[in-house]
C-alpha positions in Angstrom: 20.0 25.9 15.9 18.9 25.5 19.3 16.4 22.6 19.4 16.4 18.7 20.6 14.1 15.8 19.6 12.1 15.7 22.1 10.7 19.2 21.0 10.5 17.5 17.2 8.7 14.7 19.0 5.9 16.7 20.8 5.6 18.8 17.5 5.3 15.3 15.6 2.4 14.5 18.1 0.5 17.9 18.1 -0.1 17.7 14.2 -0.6 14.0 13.8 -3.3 14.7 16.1 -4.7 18.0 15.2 -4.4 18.8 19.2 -2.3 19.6 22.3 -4.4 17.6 24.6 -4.5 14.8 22.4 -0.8 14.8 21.8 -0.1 15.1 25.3 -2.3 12.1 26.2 -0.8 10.1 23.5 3.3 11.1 24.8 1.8 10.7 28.6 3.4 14.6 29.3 1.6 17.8 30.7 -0.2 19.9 28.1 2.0 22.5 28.7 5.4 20.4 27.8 4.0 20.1 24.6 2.8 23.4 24.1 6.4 24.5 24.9 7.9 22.9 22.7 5.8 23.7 19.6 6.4 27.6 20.9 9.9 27.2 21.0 10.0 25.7 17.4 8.4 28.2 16.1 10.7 30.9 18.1 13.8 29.4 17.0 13.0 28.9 13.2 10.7 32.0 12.9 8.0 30.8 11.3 4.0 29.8 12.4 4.1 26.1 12.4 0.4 25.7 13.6 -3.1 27.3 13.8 -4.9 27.3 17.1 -8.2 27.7 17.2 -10.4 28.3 19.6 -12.2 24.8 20.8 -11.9 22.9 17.2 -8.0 21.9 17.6 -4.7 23.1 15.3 -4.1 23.0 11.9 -0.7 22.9 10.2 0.3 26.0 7.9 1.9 25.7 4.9 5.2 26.2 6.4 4.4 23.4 8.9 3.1 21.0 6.3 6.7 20.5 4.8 8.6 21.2 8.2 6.3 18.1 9.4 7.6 16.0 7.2 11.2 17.2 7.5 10.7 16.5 11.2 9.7 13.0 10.7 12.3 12.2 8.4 14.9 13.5 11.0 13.2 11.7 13.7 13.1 8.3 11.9 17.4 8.9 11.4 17.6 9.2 14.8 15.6 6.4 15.4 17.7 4.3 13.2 21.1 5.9 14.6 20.3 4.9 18.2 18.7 1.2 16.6 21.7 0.3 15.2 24.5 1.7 18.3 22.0 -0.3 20.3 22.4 -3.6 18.0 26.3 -2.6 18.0 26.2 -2.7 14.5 24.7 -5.8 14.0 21.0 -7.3 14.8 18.1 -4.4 13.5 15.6 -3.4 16.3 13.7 -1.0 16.3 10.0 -0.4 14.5 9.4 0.3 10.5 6.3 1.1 8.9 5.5 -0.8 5.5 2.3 0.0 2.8 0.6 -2.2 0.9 -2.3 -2.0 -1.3 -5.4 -3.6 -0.1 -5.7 -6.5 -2.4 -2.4 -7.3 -3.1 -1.4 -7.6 1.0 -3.4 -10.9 2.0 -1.1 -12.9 -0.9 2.0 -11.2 0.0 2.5 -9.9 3.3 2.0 -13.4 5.2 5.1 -15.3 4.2 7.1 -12.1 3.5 6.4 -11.1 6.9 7.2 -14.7 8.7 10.4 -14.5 6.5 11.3 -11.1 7.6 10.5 -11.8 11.2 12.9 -14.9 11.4 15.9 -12.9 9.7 15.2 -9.9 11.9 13.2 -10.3 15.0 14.2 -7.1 16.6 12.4 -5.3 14.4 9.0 -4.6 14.7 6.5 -3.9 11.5 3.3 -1.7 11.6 1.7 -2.1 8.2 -0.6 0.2 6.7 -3.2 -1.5 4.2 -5.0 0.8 1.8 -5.7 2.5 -1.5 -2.8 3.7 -3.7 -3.9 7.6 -3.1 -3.4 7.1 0.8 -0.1 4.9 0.4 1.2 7.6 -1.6 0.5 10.6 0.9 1.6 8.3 4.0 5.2 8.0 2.1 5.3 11.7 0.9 4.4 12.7 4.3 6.7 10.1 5.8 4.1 7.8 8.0 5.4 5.0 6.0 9.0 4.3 4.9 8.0 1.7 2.0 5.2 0.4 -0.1 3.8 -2.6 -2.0 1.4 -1.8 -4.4 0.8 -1.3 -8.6 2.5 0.7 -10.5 -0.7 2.6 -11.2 -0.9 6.3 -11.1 1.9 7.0 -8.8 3.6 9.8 -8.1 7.0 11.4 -9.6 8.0 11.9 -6.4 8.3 8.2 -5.7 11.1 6.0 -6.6 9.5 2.8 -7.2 11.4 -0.7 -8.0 9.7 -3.4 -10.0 9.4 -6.7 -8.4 7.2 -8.9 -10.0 4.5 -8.8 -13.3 0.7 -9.8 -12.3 -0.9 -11.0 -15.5 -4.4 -10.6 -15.9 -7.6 -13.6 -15.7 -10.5 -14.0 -15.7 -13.2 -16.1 -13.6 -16.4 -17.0 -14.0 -19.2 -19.2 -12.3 -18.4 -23.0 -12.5 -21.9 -23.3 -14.5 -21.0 -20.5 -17.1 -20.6 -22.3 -20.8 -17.2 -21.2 -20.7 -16.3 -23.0 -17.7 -14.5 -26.2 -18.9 -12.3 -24.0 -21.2 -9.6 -23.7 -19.5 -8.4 -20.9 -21.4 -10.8 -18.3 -23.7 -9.9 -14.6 -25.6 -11.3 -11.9 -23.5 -13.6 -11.0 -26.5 -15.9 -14.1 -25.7 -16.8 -12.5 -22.3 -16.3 -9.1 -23.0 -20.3 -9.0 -24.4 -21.3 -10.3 -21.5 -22.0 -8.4 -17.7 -19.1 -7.6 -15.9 -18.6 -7.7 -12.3 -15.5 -5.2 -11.6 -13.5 -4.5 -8.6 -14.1 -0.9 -8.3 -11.2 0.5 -6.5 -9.1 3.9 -7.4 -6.8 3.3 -10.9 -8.2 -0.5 -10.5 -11.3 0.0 -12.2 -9.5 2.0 -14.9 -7.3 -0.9 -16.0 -9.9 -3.6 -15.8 -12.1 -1.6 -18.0 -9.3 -0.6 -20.1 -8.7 -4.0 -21.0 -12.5 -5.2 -21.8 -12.1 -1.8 -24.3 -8.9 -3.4 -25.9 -11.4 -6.2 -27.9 -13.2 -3.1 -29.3 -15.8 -3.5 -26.9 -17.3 -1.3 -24.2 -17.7 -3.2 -20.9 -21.5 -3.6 -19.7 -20.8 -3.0 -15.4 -23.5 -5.0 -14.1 -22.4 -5.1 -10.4 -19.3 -3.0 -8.4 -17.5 -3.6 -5.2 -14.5 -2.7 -3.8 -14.0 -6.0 -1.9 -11.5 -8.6 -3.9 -14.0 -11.7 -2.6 -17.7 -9.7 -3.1 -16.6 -9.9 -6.4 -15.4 -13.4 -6.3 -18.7 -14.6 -4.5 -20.8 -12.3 -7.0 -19.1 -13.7 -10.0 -19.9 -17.6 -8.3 -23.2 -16.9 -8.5 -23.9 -15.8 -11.7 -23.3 -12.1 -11.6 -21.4 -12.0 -14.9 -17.4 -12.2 -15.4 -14.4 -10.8 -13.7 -10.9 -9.8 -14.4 -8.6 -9.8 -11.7 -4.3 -10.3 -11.0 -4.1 -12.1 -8.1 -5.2 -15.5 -7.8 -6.3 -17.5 -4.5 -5.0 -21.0 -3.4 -8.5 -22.0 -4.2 -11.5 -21.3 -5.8 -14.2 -21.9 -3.7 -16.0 -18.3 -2.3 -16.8 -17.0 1.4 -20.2 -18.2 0.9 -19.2 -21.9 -0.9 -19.4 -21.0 -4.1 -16.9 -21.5 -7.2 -15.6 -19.7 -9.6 -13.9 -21.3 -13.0 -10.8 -19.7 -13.5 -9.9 -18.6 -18.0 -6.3 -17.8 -19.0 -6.4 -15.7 -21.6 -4.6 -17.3 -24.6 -1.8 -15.7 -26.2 -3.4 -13.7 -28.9 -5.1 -11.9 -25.7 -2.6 -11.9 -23.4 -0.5 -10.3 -25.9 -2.5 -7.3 -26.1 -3.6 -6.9 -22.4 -0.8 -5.4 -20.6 -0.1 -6.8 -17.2 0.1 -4.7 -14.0 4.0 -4.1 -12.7 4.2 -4.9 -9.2 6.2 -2.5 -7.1 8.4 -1.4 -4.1 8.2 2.6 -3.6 9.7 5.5 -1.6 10.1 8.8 -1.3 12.8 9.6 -3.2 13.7 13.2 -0.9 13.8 10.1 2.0 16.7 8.4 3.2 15.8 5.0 3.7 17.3 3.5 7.1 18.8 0.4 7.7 15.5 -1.5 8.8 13.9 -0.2 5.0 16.9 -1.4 3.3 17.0 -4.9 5.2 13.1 -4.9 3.9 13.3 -3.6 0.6 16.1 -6.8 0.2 13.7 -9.5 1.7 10.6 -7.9 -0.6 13.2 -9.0 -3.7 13.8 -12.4 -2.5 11.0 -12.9 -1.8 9.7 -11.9 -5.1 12.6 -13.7 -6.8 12.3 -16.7 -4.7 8.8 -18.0 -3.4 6.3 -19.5 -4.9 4.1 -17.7 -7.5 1.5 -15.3 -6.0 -0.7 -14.3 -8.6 -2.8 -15.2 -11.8 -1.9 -17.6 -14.7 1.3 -16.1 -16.7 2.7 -14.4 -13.7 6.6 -15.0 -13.7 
């Protein structure tokens, strides 16, 4: 084979960005450089790798969906080849790209991050916050190398490592009769309106759990913002479940919420939600996602706790 990575790096580009002009803006190169190279791709391995069309950009065929993320793959070993012939074997440098879901990150990734930084400061992290669905594709398509996030609805294709369990709670307004309880069965609330964090697989499981008492929830509000619901449920929207538990429990807007374990006939029968550390399994992970993947267990194994009441 007759090709070189510069020609994988242009072809990167081109389909990232759905264009040649784009792509060449983005690798500062003539159009035409990268217009080459895609050409000579597709000459050497015989196979349509994009569709031009006529004023509306490219599109990736079938066959260049999966030689994409082939191409990534190989570029990200290169990457991690030269990184560590740079750091002669020791020190990491070079730049790794880490997932995590969007409510679990502002609990997590702050002190992992500081911790990581000060063990390898050669290495530089671009983090992707979002939904499990989009955390999945970025890893499958190899934008990301690891993730944080639930083990909720994921993939097969993912090799996922448990790290920590996040235990479900609930909140209400510091006014609500429950309140000074301290700690209630879920069935005392679960009559009552429900505010509910209505992300992807999320509002599955909280719903799920208000269903365990024998009783359907009554949704009075939705939001997919971790504090709306916090602020909504401080001023007496109804009750929330949630897993991860602030410093505090004072809202955006100064209002407070009354945090409820659930006792131990509950907590029993609501399961709690794994968290997780995944990657592609058809991905070789490089040096800098190894050297994370160990700081993501220490951490977990080590700090102090991040989430609800009951959380190991």
């Amino acid at each position: 084979m007759n090709f070189t990575l510069v020609q994988l790096r242009y072809f990167v580009a081109a389909a990232e960005l759905r264009s040649m002009t784009a792509a060449s803006r983005e690798l500062v190169v003539a159009q035409s450089a990268v217009s080459s190279a895609v050409a000579h791709l597709e000459r050497e391995f015989k196979v349509q790798l994009l569709v031009r069309h006529h004023a509306k950009g490219l599109s990736l065929t079938p066959s260049g969906e999966r030689f994409l993320s082939e191409a990534r793959e190989l570029l990200a070993q290169a990457a991690d080849l030269a990184a560590g012939a740079q750091g002669l074997g020791g020190s990491l440098v070079g730049q790794l790209s880490v997932g995590c879901f969007v409510t679990l990150a502002p609990f997590v990734l702050p002190a992992l991050l500081s911790g990581f930084a000060e063990r390898h400061p050669g290495v530089s992290v671009r983090l992707l916050e979002d939904e499990t669905a989009s955390l999945q594709a970025a890893l499958l398509a190899g934008r990301c190398e690891l993730a944080l996030l639930y083990d909720l609805g994921l993939s097969d294709e993912l090799e996922v490592e448990r790290l920590a369990q996040a235990r479900p709670y609930a909140i209400v307004g510091a006014g609500h009769p429950l309140a000074a309880m301290g700690r209630v069965p879920l069935r005392l609330l679960a009559p009552e309106p429900m505010v509910l964090l209505d992300l992807p697989h999320s509002r599955e499981y909280f719903a799920a759990l208000v269903a365990l008492t024998g009783q359907e929830p009554t949704v009075a509000h939705r939001s997919t913002s971790f504090e709306m619901v916090r602020a909504m449920v401080a001023a007496g929207r109804g009750f929330a479940i949630l897993n991860q538990r602030p410093a505090h429990d004072l809202t955006y807007d100064g209002g407070r919420v009354a945090v409820l374990e659930l006792d131990s006939e509950s907590a029993q029968e609501l399961p709690s939600l794994p968290v997780v550390l995944a990657r592609a399994r058809s991905v070789r992970p490089t040096r800098r996602a190894e050297a994370f993947a160990d700081a993501c267990r220490g951490h977990f194994r080590d700090g102090p706790a991040f989430s609800g009441p009951g959380t190991p």
